[in-house]
mmCIF entry with sequence, helices, sheets and N, C-alpha, C, O atoms, coordinates in Angstrom:
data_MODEL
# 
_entry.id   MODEL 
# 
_entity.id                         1 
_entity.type                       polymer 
_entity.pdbx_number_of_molecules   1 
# 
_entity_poly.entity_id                      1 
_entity_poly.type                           'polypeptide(L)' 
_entity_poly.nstd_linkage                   no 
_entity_poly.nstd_monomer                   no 
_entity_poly.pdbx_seq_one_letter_code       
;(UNK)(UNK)(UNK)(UNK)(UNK)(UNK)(UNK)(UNK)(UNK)(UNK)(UNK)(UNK)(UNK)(UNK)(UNK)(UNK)
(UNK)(UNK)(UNK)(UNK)(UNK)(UNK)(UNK)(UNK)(UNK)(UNK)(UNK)(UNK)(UNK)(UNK)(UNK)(UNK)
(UNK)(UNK)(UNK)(UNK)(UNK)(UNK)(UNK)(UNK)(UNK)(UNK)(UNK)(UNK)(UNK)(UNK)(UNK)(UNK)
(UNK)(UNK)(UNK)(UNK)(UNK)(UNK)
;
_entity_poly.pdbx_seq_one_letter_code_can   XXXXXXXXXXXXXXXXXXXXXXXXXXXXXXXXXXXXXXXXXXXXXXXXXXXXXX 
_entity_poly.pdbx_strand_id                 A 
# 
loop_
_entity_poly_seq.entity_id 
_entity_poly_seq.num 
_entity_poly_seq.mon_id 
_entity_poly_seq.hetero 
1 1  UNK n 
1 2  UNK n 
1 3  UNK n 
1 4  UNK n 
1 5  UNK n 
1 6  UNK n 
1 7  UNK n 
1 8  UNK n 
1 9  UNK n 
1 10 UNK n 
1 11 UNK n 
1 12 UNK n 
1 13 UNK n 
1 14 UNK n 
1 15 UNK n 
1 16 UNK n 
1 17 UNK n 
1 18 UNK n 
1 19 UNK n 
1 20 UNK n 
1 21 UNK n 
1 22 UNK n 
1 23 UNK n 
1 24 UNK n 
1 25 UNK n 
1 26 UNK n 
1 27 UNK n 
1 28 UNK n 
1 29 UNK n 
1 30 UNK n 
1 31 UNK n 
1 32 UNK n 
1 33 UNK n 
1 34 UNK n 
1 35 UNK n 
1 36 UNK n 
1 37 UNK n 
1 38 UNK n 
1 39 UNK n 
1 40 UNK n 
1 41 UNK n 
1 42 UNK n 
1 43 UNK n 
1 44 UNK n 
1 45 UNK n 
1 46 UNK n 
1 47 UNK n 
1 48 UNK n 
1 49 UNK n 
1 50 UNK n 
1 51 UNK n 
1 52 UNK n 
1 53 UNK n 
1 54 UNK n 
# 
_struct_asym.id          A 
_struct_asym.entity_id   1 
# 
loop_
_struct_conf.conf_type_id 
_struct_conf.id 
_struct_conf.pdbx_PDB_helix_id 
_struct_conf.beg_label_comp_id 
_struct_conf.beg_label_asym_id 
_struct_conf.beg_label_seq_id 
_struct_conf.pdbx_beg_PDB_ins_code 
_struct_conf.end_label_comp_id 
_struct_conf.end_label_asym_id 
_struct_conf.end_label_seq_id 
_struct_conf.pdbx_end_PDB_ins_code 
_struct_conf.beg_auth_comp_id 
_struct_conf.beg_auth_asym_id 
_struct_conf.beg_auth_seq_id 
_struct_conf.end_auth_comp_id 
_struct_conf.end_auth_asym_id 
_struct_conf.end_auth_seq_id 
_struct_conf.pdbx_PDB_helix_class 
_struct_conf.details 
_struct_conf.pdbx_PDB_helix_length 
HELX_P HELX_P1 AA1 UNK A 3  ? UNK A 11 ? UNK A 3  UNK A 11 1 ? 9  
HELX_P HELX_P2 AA2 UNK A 15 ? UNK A 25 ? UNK A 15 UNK A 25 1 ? 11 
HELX_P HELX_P3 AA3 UNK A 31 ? UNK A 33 ? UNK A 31 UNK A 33 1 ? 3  
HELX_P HELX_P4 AA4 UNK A 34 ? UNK A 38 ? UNK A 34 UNK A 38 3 ? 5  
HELX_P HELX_P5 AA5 UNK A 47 ? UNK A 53 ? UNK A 47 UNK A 53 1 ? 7  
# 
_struct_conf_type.id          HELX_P 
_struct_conf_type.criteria    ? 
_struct_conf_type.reference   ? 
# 
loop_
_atom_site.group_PDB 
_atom_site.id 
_atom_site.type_symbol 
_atom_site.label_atom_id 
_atom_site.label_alt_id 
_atom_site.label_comp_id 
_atom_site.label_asym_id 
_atom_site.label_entity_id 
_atom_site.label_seq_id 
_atom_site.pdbx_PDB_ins_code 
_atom_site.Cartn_x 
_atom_site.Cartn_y 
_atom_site.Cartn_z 
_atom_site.occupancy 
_atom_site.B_iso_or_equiv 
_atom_site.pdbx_formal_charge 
_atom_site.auth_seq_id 
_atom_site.auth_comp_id 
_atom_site.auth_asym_id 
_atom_site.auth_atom_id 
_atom_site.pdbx_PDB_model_num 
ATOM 1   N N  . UNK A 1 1  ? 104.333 103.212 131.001 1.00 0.00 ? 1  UNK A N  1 
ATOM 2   C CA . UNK A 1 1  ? 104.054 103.058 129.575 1.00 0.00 ? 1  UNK A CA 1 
ATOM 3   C C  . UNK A 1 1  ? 104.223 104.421 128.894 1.00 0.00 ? 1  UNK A C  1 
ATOM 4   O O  . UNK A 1 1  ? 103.535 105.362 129.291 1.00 0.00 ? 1  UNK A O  1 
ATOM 5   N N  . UNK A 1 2  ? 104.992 104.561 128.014 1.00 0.00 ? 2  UNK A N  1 
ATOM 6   C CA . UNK A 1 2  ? 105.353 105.854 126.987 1.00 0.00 ? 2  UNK A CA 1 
ATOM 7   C C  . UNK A 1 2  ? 104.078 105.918 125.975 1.00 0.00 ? 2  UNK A C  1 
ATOM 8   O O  . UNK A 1 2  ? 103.515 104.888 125.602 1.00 0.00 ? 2  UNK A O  1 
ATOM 9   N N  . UNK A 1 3  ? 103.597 107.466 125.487 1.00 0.00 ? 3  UNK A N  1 
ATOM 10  C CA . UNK A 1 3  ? 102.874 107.888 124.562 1.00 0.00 ? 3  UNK A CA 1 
ATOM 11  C C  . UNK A 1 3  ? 103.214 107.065 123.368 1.00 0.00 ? 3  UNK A C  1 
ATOM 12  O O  . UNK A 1 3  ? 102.259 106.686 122.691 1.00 0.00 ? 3  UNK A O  1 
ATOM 13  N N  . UNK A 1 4  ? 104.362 106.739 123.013 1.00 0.00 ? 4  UNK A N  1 
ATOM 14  C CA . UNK A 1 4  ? 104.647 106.303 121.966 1.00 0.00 ? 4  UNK A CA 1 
ATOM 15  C C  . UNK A 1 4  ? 104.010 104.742 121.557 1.00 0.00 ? 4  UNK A C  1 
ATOM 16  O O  . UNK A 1 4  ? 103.549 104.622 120.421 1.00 0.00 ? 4  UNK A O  1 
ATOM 17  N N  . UNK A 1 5  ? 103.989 103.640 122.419 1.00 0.00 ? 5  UNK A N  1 
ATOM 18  C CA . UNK A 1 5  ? 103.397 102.733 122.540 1.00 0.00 ? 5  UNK A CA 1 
ATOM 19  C C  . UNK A 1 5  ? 102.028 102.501 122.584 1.00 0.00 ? 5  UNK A C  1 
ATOM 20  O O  . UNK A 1 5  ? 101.407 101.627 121.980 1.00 0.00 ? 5  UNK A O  1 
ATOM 21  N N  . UNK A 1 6  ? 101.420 103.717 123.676 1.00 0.00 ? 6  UNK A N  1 
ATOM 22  C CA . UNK A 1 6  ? 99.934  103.312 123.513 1.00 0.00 ? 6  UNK A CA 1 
ATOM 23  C C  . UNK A 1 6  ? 99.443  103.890 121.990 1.00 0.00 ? 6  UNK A C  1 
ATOM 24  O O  . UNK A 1 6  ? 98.520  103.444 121.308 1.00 0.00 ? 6  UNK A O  1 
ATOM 25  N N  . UNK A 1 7  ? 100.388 105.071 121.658 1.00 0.00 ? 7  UNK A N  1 
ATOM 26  C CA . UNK A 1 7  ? 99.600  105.326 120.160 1.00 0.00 ? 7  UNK A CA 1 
ATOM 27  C C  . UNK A 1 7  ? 99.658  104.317 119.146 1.00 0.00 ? 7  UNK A C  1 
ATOM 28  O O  . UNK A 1 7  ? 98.945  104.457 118.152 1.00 0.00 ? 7  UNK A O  1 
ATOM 29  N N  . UNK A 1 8  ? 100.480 103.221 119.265 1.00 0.00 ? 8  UNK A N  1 
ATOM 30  C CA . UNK A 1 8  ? 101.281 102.208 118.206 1.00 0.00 ? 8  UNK A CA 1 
ATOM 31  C C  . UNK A 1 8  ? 100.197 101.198 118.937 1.00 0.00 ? 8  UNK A C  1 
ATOM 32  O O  . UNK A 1 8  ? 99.545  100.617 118.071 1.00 0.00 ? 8  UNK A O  1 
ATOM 33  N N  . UNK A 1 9  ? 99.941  100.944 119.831 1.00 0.00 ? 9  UNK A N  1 
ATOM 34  C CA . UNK A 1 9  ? 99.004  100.048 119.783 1.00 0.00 ? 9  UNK A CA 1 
ATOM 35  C C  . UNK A 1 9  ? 97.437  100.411 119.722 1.00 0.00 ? 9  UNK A C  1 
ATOM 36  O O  . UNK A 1 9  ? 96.581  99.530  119.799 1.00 0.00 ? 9  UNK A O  1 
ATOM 37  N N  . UNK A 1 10 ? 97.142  101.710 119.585 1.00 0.00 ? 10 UNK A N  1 
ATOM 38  C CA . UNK A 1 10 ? 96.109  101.826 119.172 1.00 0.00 ? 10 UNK A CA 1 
ATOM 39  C C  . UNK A 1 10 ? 95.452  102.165 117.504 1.00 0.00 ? 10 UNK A C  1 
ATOM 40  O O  . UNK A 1 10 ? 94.307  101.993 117.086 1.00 0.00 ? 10 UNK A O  1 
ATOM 41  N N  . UNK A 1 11 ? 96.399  102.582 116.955 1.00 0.00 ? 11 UNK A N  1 
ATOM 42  C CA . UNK A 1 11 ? 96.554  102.838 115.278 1.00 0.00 ? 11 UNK A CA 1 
ATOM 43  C C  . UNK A 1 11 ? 97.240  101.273 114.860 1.00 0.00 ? 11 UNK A C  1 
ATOM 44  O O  . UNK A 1 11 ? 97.458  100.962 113.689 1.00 0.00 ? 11 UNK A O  1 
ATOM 45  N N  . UNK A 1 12 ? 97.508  100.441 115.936 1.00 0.00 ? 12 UNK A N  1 
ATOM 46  C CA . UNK A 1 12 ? 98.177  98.856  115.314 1.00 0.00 ? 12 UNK A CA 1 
ATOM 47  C C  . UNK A 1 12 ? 99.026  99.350  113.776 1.00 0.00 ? 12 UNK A C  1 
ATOM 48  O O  . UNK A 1 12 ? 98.863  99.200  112.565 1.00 0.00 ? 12 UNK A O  1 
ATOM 49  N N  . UNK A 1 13 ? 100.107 100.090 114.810 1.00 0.00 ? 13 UNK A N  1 
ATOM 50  C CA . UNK A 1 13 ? 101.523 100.363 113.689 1.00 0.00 ? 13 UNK A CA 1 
ATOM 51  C C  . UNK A 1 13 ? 102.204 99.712  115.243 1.00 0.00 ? 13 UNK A C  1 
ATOM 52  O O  . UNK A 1 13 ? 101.809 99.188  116.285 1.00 0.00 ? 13 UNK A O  1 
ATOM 53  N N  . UNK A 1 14 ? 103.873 100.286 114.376 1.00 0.00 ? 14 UNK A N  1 
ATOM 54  C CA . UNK A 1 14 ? 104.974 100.059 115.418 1.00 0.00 ? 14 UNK A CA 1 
ATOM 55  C C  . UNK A 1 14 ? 105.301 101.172 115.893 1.00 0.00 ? 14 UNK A C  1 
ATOM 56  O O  . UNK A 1 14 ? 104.809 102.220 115.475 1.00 0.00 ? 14 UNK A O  1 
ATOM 57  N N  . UNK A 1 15 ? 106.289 101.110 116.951 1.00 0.00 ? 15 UNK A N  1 
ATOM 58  C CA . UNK A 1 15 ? 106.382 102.600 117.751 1.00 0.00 ? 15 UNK A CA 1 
ATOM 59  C C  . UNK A 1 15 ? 107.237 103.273 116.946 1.00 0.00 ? 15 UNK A C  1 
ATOM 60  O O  . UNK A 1 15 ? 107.339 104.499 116.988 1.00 0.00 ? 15 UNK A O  1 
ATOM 61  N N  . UNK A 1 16 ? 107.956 102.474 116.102 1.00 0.00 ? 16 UNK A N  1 
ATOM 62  C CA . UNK A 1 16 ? 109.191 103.295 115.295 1.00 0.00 ? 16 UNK A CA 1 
ATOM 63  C C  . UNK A 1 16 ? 108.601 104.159 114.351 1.00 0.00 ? 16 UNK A C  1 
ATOM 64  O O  . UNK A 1 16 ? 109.060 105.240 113.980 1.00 0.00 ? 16 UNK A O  1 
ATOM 65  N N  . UNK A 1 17 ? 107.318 103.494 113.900 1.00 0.00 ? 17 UNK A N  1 
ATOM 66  C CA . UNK A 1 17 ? 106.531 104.374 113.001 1.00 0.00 ? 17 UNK A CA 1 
ATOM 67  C C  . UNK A 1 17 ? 106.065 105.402 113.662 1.00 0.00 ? 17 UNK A C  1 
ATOM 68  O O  . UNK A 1 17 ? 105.874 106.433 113.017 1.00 0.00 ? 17 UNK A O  1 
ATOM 69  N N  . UNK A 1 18 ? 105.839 105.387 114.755 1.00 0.00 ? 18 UNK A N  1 
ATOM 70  C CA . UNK A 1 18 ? 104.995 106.619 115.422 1.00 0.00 ? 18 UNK A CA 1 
ATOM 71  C C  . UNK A 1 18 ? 106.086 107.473 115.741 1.00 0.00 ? 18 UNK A C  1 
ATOM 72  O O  . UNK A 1 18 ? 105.981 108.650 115.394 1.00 0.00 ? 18 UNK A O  1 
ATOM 73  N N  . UNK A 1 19 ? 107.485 106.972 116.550 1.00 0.00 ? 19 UNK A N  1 
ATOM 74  C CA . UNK A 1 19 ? 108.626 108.212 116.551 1.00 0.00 ? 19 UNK A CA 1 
ATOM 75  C C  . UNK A 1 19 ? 108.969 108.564 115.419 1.00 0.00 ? 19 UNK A C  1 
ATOM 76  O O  . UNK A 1 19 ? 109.363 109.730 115.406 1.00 0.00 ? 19 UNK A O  1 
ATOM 77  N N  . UNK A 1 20 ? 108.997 107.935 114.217 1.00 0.00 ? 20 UNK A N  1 
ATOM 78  C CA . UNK A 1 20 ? 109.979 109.142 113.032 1.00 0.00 ? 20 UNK A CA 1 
ATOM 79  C C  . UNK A 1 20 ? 108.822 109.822 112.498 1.00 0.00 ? 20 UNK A C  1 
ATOM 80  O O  . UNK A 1 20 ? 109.228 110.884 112.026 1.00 0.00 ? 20 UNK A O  1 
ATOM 81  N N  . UNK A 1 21 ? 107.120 109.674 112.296 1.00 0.00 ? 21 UNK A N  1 
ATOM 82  C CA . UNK A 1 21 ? 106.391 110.495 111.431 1.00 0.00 ? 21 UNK A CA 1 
ATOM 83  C C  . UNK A 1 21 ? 105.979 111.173 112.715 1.00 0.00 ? 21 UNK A C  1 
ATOM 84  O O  . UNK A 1 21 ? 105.306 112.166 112.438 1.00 0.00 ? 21 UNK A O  1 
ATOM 85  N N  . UNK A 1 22 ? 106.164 110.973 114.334 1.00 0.00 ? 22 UNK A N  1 
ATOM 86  C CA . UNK A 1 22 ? 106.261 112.875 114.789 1.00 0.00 ? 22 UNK A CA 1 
ATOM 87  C C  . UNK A 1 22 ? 107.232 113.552 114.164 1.00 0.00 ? 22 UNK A C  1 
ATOM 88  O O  . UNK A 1 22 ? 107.046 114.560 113.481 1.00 0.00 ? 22 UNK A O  1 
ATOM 89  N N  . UNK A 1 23 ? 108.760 112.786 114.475 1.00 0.00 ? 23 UNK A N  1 
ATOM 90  C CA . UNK A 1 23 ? 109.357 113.497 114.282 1.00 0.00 ? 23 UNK A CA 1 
ATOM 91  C C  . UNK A 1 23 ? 109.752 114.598 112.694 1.00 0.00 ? 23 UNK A C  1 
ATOM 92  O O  . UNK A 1 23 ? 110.484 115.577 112.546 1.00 0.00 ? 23 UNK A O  1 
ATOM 93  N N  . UNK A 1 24 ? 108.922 113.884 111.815 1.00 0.00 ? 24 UNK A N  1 
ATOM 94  C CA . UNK A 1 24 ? 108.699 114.559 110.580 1.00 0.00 ? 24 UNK A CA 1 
ATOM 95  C C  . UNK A 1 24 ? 107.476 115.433 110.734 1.00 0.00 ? 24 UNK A C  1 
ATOM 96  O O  . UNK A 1 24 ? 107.409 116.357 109.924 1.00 0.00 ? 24 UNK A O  1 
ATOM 97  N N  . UNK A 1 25 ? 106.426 115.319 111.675 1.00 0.00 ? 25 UNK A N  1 
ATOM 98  C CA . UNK A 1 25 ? 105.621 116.202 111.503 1.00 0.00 ? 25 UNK A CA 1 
ATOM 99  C C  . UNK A 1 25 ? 106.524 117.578 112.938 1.00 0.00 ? 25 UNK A C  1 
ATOM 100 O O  . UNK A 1 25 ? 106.568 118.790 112.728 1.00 0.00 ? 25 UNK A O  1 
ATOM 101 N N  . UNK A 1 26 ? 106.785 117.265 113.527 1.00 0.00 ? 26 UNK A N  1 
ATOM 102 C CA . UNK A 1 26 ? 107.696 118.235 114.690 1.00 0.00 ? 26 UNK A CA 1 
ATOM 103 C C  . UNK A 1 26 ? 108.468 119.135 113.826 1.00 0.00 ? 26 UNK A C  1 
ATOM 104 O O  . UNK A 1 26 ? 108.885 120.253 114.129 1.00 0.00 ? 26 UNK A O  1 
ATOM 105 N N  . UNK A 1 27 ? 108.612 118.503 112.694 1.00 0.00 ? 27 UNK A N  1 
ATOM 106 C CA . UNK A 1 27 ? 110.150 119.449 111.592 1.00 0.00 ? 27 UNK A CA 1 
ATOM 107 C C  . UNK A 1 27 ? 109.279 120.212 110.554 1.00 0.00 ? 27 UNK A C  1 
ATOM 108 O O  . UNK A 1 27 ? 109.846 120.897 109.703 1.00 0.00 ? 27 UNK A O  1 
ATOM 109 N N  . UNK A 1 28 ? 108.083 120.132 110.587 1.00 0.00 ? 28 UNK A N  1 
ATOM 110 C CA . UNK A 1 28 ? 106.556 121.203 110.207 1.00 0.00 ? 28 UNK A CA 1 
ATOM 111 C C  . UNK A 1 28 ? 106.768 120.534 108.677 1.00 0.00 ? 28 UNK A C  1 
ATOM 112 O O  . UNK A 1 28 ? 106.953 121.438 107.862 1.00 0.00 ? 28 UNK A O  1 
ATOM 113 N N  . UNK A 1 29 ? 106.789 119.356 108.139 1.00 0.00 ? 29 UNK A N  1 
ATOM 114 C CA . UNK A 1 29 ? 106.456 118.807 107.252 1.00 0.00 ? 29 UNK A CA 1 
ATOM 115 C C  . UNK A 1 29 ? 104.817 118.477 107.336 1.00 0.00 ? 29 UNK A C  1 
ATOM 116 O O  . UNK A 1 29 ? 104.361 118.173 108.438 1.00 0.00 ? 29 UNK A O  1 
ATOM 117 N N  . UNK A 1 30 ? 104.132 118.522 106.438 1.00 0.00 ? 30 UNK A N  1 
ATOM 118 C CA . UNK A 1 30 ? 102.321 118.449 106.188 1.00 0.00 ? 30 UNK A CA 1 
ATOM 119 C C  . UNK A 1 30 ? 102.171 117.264 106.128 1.00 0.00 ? 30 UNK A C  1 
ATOM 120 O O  . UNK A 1 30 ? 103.173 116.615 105.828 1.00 0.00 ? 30 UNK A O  1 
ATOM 121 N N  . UNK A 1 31 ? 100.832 116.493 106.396 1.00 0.00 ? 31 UNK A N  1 
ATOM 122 C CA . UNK A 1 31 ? 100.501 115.396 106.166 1.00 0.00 ? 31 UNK A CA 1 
ATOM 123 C C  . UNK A 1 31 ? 100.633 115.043 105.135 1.00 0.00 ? 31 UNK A C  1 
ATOM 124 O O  . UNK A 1 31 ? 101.295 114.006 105.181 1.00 0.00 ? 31 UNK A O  1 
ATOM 125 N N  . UNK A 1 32 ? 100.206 115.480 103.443 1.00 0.00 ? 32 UNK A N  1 
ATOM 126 C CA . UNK A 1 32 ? 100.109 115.361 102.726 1.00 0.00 ? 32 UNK A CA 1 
ATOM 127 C C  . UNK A 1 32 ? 101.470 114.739 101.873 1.00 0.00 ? 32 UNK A C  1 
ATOM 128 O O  . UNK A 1 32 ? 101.513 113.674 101.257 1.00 0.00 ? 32 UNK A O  1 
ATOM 129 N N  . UNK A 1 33 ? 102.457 115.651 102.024 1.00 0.00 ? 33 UNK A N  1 
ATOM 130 C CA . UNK A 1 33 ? 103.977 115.705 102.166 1.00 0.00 ? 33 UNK A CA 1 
ATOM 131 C C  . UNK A 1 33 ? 104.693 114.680 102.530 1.00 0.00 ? 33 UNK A C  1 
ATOM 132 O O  . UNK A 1 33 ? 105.563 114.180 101.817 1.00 0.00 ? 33 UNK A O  1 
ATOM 133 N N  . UNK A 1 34 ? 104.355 114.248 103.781 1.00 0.00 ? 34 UNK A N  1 
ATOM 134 C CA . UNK A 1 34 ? 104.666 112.627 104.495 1.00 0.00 ? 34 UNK A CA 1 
ATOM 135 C C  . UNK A 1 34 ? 104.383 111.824 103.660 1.00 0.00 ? 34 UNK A C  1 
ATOM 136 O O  . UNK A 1 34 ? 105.120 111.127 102.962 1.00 0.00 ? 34 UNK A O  1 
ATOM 137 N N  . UNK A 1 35 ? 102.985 111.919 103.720 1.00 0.00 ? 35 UNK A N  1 
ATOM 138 C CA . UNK A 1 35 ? 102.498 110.787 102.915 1.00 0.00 ? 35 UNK A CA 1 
ATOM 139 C C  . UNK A 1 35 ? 102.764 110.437 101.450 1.00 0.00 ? 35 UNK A C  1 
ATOM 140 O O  . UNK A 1 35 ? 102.716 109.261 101.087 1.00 0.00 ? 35 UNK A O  1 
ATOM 141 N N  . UNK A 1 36 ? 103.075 111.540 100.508 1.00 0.00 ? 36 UNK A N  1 
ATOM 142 C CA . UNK A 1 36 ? 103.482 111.287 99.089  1.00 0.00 ? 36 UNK A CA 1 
ATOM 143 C C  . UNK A 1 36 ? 105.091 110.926 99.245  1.00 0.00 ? 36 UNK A C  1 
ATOM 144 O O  . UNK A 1 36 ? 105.435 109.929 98.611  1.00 0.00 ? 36 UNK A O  1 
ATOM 145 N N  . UNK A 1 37 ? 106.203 111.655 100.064 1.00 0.00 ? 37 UNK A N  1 
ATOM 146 C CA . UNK A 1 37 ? 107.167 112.055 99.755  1.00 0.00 ? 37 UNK A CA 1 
ATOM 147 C C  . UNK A 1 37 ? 108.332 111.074 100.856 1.00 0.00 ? 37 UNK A C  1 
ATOM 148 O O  . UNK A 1 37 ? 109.346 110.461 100.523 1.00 0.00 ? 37 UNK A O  1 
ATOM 149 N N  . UNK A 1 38 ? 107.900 111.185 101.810 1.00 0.00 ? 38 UNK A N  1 
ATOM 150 C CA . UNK A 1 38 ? 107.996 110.093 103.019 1.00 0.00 ? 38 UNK A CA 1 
ATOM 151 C C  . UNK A 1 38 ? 108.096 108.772 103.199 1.00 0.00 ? 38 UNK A C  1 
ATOM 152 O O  . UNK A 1 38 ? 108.891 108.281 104.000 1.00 0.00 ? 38 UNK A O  1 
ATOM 153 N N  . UNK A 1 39 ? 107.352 108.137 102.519 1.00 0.00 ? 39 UNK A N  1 
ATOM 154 C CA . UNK A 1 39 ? 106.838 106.838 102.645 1.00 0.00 ? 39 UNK A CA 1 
ATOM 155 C C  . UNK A 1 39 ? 108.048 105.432 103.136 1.00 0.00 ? 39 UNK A C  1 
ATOM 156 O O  . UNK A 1 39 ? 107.922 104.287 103.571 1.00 0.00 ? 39 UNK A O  1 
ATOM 157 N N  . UNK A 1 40 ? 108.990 106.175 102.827 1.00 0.00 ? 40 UNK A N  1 
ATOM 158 C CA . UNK A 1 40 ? 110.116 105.016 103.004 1.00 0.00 ? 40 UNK A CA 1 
ATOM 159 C C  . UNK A 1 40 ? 110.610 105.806 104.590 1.00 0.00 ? 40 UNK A C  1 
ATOM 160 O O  . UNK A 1 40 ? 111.687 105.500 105.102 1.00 0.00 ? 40 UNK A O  1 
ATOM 161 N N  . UNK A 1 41 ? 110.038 106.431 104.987 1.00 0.00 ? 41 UNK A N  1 
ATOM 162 C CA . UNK A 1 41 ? 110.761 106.675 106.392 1.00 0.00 ? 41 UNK A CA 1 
ATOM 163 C C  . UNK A 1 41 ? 109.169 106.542 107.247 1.00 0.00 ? 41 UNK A C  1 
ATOM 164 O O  . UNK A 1 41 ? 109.193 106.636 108.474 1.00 0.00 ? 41 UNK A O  1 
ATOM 165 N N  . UNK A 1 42 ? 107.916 106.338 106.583 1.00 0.00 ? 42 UNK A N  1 
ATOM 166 C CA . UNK A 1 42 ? 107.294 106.144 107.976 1.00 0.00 ? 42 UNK A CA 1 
ATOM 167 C C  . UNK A 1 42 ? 106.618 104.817 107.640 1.00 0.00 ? 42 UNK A C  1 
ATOM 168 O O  . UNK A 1 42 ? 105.490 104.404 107.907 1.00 0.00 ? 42 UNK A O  1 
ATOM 169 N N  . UNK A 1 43 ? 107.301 104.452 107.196 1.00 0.00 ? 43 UNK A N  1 
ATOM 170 C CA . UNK A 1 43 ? 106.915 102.476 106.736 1.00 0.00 ? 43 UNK A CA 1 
ATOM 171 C C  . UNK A 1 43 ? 105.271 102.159 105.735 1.00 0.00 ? 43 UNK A C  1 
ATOM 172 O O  . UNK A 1 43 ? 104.259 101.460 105.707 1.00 0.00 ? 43 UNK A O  1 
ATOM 173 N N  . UNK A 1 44 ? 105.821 103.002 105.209 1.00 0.00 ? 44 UNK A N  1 
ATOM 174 C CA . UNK A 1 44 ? 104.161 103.805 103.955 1.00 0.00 ? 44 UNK A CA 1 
ATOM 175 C C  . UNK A 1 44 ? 103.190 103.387 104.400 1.00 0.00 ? 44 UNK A C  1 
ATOM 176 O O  . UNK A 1 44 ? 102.464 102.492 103.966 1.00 0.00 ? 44 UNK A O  1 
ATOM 177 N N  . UNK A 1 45 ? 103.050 104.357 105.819 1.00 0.00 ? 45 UNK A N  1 
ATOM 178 C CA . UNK A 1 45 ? 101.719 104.794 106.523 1.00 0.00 ? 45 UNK A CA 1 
ATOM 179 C C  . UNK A 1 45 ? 100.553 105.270 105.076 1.00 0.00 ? 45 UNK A C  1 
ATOM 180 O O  . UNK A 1 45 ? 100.745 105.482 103.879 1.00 0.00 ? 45 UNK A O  1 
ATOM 181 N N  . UNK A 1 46 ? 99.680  105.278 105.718 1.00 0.00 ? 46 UNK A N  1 
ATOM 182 C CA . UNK A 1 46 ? 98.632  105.902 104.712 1.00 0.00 ? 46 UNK A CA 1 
ATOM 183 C C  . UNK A 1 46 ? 98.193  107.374 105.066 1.00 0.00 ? 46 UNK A C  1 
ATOM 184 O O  . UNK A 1 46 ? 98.319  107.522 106.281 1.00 0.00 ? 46 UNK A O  1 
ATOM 185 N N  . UNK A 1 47 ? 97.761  108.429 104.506 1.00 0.00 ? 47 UNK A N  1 
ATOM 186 C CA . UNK A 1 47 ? 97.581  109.321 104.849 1.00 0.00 ? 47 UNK A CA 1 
ATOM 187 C C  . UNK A 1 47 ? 96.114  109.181 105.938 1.00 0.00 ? 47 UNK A C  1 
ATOM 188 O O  . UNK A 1 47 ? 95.689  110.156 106.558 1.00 0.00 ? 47 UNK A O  1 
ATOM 189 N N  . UNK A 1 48 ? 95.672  108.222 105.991 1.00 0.00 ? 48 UNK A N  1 
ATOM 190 C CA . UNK A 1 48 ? 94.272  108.033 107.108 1.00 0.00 ? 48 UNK A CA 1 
ATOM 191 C C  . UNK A 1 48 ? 94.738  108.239 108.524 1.00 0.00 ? 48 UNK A C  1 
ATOM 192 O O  . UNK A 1 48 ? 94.372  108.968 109.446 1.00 0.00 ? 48 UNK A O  1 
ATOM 193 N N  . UNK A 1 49 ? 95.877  107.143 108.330 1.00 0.00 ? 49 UNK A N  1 
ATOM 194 C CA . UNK A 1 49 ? 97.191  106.635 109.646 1.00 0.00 ? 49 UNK A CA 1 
ATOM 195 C C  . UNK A 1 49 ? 97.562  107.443 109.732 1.00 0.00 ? 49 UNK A C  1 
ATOM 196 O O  . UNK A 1 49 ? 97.668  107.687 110.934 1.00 0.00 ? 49 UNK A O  1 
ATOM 197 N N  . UNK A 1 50 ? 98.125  108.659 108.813 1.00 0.00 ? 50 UNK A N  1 
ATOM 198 C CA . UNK A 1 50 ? 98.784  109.580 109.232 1.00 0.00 ? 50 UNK A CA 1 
ATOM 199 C C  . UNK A 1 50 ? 98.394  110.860 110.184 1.00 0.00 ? 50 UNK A C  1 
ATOM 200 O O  . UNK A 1 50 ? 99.004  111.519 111.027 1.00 0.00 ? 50 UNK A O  1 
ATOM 201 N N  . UNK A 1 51 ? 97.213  110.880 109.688 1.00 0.00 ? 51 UNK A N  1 
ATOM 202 C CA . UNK A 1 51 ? 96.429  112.148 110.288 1.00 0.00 ? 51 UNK A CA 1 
ATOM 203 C C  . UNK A 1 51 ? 95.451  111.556 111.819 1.00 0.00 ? 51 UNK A C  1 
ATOM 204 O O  . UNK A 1 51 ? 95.104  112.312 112.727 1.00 0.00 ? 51 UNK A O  1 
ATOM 205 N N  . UNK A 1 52 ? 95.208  110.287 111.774 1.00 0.00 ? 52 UNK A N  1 
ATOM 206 C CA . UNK A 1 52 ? 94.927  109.632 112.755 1.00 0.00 ? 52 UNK A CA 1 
ATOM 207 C C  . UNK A 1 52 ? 95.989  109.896 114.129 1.00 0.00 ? 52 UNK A C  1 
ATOM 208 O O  . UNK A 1 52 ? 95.696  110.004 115.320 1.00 0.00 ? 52 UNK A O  1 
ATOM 209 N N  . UNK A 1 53 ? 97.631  109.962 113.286 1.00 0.00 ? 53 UNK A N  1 
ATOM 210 C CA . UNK A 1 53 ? 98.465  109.929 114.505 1.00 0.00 ? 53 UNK A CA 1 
ATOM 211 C C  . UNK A 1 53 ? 98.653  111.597 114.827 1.00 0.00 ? 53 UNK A C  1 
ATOM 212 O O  . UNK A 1 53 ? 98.779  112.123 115.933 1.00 0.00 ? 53 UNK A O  1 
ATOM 213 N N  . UNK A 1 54 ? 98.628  112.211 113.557 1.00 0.00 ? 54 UNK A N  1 
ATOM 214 C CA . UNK A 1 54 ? 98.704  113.595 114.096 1.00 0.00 ? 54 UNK A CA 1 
ATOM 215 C C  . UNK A 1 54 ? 97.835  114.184 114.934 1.00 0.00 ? 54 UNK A C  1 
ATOM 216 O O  . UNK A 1 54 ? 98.022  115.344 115.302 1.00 0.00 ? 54 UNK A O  1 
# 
């Protein structure tokens, strides 16, 4: 079982959501940032979700 899955099933997102908002937080984009500016690439997580996954 990959990190990516158990985090997607424990925040009950999808894994796709969990690989592209690392990979936006890996590229040193802020939570805050994601969350206003992002939203169409991490399936408009909430900033709760967001910082939950960070």
């Amino acid at each position: 079982m990959n990190i990516e899955k158990i985090i997607a099933e424990k925040l009950k997102i999808s894994e796709s959501q969990v690989q592209k908002t690392v990979e936006l937080i890996d590229e040193g984009n802020t939570i805050p940032f994601i969350s206003r500016y992002r939203k169409e690439v991490t399936g408009n997580l909430t900033d709760t979700v967001l910082r939950d996954l960070e």
